[in-house]
DOZA-967509 format. One record per residue (C-alpha): residue number from 1; x, y, z; residue in one letter. Coordinates in steps of 0.001 Angstrom, whole numbers. Example, Ala and Ser with C-alpha at 12.3 -4.5 7.8 and 13.67 -1.06 7.14 Angstrom:
2
{nr:1	x:12300	y:-4500	z:7800	rest:A}
{nr:2	x:13670	y:-1060	z:7140	rest:S}
//
This chain:
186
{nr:1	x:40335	y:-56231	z:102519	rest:X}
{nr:2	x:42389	y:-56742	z:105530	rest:X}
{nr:3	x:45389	y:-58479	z:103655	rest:X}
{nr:4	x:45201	y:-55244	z:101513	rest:X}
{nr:5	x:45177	y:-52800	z:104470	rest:X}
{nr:6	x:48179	y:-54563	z:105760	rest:X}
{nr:7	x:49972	y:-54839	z:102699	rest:X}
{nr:8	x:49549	y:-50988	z:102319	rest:X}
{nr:9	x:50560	y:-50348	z:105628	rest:X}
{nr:10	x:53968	y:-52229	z:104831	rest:X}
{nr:11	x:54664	y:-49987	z:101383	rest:X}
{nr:12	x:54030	y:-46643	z:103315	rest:X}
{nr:13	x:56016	y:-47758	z:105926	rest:X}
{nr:14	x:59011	y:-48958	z:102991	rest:X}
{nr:15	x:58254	y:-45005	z:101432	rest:X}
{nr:16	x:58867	y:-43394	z:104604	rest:X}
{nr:17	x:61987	y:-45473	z:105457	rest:X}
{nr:18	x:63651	y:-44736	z:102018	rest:X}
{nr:19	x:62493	y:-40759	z:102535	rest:X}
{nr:20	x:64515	y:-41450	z:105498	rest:X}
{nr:21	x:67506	y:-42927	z:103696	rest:X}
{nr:22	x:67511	y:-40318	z:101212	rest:X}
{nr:23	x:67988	y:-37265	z:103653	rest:X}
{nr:24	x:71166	y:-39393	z:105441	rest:X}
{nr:25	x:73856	y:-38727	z:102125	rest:X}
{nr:26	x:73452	y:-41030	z:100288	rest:X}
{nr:27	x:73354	y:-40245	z:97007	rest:X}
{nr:28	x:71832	y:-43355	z:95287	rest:X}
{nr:29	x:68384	y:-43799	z:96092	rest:X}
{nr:30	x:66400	y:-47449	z:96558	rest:X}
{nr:31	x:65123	y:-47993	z:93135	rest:X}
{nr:32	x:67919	y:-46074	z:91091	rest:X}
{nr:33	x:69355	y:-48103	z:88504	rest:X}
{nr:34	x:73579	y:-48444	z:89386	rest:X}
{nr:35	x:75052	y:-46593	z:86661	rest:X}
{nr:36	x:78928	y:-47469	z:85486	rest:X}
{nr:37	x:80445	y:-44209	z:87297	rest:X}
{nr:38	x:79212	y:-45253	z:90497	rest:X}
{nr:39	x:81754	y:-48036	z:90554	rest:X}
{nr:40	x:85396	y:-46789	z:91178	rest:X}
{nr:41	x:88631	y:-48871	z:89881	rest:X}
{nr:42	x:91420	y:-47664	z:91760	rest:X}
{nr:43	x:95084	y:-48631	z:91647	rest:X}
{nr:44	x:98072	y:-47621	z:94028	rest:X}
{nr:45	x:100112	y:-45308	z:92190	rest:X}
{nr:46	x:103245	y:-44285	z:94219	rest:X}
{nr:47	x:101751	y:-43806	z:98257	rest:X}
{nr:48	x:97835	y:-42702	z:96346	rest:X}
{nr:49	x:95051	y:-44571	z:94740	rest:X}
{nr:50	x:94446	y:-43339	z:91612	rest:X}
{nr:51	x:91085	y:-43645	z:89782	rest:X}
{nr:52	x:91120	y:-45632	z:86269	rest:X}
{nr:53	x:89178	y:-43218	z:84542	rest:X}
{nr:54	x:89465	y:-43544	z:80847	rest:X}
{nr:55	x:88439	y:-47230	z:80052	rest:X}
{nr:56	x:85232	y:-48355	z:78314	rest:X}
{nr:57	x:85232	y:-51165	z:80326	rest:X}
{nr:58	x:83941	y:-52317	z:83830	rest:X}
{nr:59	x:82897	y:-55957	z:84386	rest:X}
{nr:60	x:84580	y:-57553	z:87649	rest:X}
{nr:61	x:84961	y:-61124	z:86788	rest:X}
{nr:62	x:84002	y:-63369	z:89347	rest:X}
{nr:63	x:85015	y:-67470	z:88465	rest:X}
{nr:64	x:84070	y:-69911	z:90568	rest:X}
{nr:65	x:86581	y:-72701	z:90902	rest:X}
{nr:66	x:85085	y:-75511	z:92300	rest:X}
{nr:67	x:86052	y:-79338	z:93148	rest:X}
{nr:68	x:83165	y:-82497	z:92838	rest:X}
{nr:69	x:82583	y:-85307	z:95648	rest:X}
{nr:70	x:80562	y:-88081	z:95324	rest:X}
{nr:71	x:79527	y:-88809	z:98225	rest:X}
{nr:72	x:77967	y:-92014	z:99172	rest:X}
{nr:73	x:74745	y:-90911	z:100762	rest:X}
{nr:74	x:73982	y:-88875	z:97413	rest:X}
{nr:75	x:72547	y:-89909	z:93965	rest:X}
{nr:76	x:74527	y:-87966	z:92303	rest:X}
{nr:77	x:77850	y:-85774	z:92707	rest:X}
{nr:78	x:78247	y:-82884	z:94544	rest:X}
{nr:79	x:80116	y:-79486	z:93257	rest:X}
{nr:80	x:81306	y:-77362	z:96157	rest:X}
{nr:81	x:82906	y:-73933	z:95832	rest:X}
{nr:82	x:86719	y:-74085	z:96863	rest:X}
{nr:83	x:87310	y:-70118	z:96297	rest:X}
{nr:84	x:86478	y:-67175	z:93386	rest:X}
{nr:85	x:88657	y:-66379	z:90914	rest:X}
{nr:86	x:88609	y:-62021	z:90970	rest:X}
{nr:87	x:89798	y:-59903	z:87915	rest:X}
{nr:88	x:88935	y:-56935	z:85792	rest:X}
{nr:89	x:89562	y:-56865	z:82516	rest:X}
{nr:90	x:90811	y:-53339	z:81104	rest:X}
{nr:91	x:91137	y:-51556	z:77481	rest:X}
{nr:92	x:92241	y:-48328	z:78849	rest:X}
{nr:93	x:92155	y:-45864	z:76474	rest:X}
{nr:94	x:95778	y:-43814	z:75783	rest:X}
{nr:95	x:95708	y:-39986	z:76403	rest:X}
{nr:96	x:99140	y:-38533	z:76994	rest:X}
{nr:97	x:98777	y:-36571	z:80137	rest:X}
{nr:98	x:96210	y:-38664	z:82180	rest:X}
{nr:99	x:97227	y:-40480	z:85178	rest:X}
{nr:100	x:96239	y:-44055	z:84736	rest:X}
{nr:101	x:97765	y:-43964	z:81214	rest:X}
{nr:102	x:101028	y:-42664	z:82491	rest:X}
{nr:103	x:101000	y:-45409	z:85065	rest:X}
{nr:104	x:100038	y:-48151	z:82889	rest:X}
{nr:105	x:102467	y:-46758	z:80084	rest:X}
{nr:106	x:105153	y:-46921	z:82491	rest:X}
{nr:107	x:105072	y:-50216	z:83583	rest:X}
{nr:108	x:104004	y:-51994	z:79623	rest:X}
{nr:109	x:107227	y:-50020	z:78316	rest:X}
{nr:110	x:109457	y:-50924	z:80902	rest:X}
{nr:111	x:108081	y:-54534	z:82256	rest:X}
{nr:112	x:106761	y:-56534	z:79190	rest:X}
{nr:113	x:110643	y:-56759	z:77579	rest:X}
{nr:114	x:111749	y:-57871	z:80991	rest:X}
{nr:115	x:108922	y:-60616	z:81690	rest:X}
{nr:116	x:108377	y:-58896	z:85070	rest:X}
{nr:117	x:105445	y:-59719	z:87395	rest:X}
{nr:118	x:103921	y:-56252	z:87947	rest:X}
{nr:119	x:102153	y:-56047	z:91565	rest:X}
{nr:120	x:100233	y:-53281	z:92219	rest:X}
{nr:121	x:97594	y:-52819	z:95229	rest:X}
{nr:122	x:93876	y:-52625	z:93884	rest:X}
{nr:123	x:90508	y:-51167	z:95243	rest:X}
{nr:124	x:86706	y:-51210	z:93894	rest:X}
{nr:125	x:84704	y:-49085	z:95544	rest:X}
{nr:126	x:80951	y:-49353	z:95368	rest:X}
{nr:127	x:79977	y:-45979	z:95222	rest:X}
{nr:128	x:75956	y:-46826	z:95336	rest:X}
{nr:129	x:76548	y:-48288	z:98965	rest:X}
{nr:130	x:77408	y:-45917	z:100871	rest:X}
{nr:131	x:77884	y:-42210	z:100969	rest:X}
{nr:132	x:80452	y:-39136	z:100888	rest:X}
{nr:133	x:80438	y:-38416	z:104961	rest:X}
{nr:134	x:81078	y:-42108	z:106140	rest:X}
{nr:135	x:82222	y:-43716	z:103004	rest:X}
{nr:136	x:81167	y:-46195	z:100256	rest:X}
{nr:137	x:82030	y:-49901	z:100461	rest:X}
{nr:138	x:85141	y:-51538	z:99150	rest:X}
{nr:139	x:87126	y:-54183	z:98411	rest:X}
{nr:140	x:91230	y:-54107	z:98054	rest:X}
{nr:141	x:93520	y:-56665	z:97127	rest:X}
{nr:142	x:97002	y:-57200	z:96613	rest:X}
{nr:143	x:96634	y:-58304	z:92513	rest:X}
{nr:144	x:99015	y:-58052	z:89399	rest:X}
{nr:145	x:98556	y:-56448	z:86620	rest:X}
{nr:146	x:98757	y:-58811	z:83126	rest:X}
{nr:147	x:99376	y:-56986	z:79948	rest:X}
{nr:148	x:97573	y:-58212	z:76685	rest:X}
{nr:149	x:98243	y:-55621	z:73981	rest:X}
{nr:150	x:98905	y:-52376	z:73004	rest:X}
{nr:151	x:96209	y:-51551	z:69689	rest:X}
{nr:152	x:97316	y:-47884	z:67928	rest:X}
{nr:153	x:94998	y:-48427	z:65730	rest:X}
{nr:154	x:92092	y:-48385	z:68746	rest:X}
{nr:155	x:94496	y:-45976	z:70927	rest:X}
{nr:156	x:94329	y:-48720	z:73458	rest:X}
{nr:157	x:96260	y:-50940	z:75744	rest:X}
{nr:158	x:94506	y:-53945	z:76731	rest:X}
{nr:159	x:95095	y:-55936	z:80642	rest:X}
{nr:160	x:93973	y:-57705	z:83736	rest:X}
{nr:161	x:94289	y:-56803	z:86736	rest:X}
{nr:162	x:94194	y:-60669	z:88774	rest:X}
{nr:163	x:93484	y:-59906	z:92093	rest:X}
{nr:164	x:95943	y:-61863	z:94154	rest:X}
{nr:165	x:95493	y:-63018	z:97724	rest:X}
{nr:166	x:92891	y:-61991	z:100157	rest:X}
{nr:167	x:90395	y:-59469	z:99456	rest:X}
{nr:168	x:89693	y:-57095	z:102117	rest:X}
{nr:169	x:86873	y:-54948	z:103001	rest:X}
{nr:170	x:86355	y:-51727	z:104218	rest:X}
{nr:171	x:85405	y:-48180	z:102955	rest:X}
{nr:172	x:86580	y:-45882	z:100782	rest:X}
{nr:173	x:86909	y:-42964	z:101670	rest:X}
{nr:174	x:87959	y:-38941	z:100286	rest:X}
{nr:175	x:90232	y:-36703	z:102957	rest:X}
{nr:176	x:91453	y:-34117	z:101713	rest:X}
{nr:177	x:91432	y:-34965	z:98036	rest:X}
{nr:178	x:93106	y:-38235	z:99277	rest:X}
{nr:179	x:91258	y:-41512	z:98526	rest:X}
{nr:180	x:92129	y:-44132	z:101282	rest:X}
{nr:181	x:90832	y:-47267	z:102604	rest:X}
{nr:182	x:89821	y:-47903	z:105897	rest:X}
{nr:183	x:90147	y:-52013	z:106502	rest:X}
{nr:184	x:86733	y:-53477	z:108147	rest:X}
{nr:185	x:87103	y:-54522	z:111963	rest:X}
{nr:186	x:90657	y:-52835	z:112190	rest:X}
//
């Protein structure tokens, strides 16, 4: 009975910290399944991050690149992570008018005949961590952006974005209609 007491103590106590939680902004609660929206693909365009809006896809790709050693204490060999391997793989869907197709338009029509390496900086913000006041948790990269194809049939233009370099992390945050990010530790 004691173990039970105890045990119920510790849930009440969890209840009142996420009442807690729930009054401070945030606007994902604990328990709340994280729903596509509330992860935000952003790319530079000219001096403003832009939100990808009109894909039907969102699944960061995280490949682990690893080397083995056999060491001679062990059995048997031993993988060991070297570094990850980020990307996002896009169809974006083309409506005339909207902002990331522009953008992307822009740079398939006037890059893919030219075999040029398009750059562009990238951000993810997790939108379930975080709030509107202080800001949700990011990531941003320098990355490029690898075309695939352009379908008419599927109105769609298919790419990567390879995230290049470091990533960084930080917050996201919205001034004045402006979404920025705001390095970790700088």
């Amino acid at each position: 009975m004691k173990l039970y007491t105890e045990r119920r103590k510790l849930i009440e106590n969890k209840e009142k910290a996420v009442a807690v939680r729930s009054t401070t902004g945030t606007e994902v609660q604990v328990g709340q399944t994280v729903k596509k929206y509330m992860i935000g693909l952003f790319l530079q365009m000219e001096e403003a991050y832009k939100r990808i809006k009109k894909s039907t896809t969102l699944e960061l790709s995280v490949e682990a690149e690893t080397d083995t050693q056999d060491f001679i204490a062990d059995m048997s060999p031993t993988e060991m992570l070297k570094n990850y391997k980020v990307s996002i793989a896009q169809d974006l869907t083309m409506i005339k008018g909207e902002e990331d197709f522009e953008y992307v338009w822009e740079h398939f029509f006037n890059d893919v005949p030219d075999n040029k390496e398009v750059n562009v900086k990238c951000m993810v913000a997790f939108m379930f961590d975080g709030d509107k006041t202080a800001g949700y948790k990011a990531w941003e990269t320098d990355a490029k952006l690898m075309f695939e194809s352009l379908n008419g049939n599927d109105s769609k233009i298919n790419f990567t974005i390879n995230f290049g370099g470091s990533i960084r992390k930080g917050l996201a945050k919205n001034a004045d209609s402006q979404i920025t990010f705001e390095e970790q530790g700088a």
